[in-house]
N, C-alpha and C positions, 0 to 999 in steps of 0.2 A: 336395689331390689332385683333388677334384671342381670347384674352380675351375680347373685346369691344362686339365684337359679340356674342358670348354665353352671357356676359351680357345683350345684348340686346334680344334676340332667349328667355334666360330662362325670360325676364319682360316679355313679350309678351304671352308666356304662361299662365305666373301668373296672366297676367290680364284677360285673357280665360276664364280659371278654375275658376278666379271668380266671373267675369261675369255673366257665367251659373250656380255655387253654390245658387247666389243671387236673380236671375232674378225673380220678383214680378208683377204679370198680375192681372184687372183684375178678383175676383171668377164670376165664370159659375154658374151660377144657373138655372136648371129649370122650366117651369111655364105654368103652363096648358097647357102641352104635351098631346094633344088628344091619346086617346084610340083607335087605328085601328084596332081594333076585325073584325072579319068575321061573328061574332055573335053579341047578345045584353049580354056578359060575366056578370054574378053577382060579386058582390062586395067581395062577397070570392075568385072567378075566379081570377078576376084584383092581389086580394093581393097574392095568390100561384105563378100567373105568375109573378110577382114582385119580391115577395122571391127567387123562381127561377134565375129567371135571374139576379139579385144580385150575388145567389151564383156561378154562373156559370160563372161572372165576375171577382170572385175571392174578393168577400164583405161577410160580415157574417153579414147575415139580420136577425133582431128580432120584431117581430109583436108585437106593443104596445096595439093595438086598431082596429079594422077594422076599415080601409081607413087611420091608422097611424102606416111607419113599420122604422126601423132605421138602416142604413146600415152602418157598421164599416168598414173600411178597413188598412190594416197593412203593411209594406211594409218596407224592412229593420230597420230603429230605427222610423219611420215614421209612422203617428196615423190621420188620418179622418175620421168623423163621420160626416153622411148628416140625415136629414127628410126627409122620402119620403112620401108624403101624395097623398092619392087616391080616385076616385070615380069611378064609372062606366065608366065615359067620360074621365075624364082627369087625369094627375097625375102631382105631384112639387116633386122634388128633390132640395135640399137647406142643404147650407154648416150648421153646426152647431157648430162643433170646430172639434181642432185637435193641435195636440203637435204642441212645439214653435220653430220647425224645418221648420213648416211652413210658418212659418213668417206673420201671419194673422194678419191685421191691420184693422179689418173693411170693408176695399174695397178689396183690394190686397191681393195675396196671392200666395205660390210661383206657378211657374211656371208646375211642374208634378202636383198637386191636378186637376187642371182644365182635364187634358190629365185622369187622373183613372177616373174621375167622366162623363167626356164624351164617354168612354166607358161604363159603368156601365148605364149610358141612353139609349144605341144603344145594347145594350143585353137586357135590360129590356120592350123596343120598340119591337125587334125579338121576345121576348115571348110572350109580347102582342097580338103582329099582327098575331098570331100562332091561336088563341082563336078561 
């Protein structure tokens, strides 16, 4: 009897642990997220407030182009890289790849990328709305 149970206690785990290993959502992406300046910010403003707030999320931003900057992020063996393009008004943030720990199929993807990159919008918002 007391072996049926731990055999049953440790499936039950196992199916947990991988459950949540697995869990595929889903990619966030997003899409003309207005610019809520307090001013009318130039197009240089927007992008420092972006780099900023990138880095301050814990992303290491690289300015490709004004109003085009790419945010890396790294996290244990774990690799996402988004586009974040901008203008004075608005801004997109958009998956663009990322290791195969992700599990990126196109639509889905796992479950923590959506959670770093919806942060990384809500710091990058605060810098903005800062302006």
């Amino acid at each position: 009897m007391r072996a049926m149970r731990r055999f049953v206690v440790g499936s039950v785990i196992a199916a947990v642990v991988a459950a949540c290993a697995s869990a595929s959502v889903p990619v966030h992406n997003f899409s003309a997220v207005p610019v809520a300046a307090k001013s009318n910010p130039t197009l240089e403003q927007v992008g420092a407030a972006i780099t900023k707030g990138g880095t301050a999320a814990g992303w290491q931003m690289s300015e490709v182009k004004p109003g085009h900057a790419i945010g890396t992020y790294r996290v244990r063996r774990h690799l996402a890289v988004v586009d974040v393009t901008y203008n004075t008004s608005t801004y997109d943030i958009t998956f663009k790849h990322g290791d195969a720990g992700l599990k990126y199929d196109g639509q889905t993807i796992h479950q923590n990328y959506n959670s770093w990159v919806e942060d990384l919008e809500k710091v990058i918002r605060a810098h903005l709305n800062a302006l």
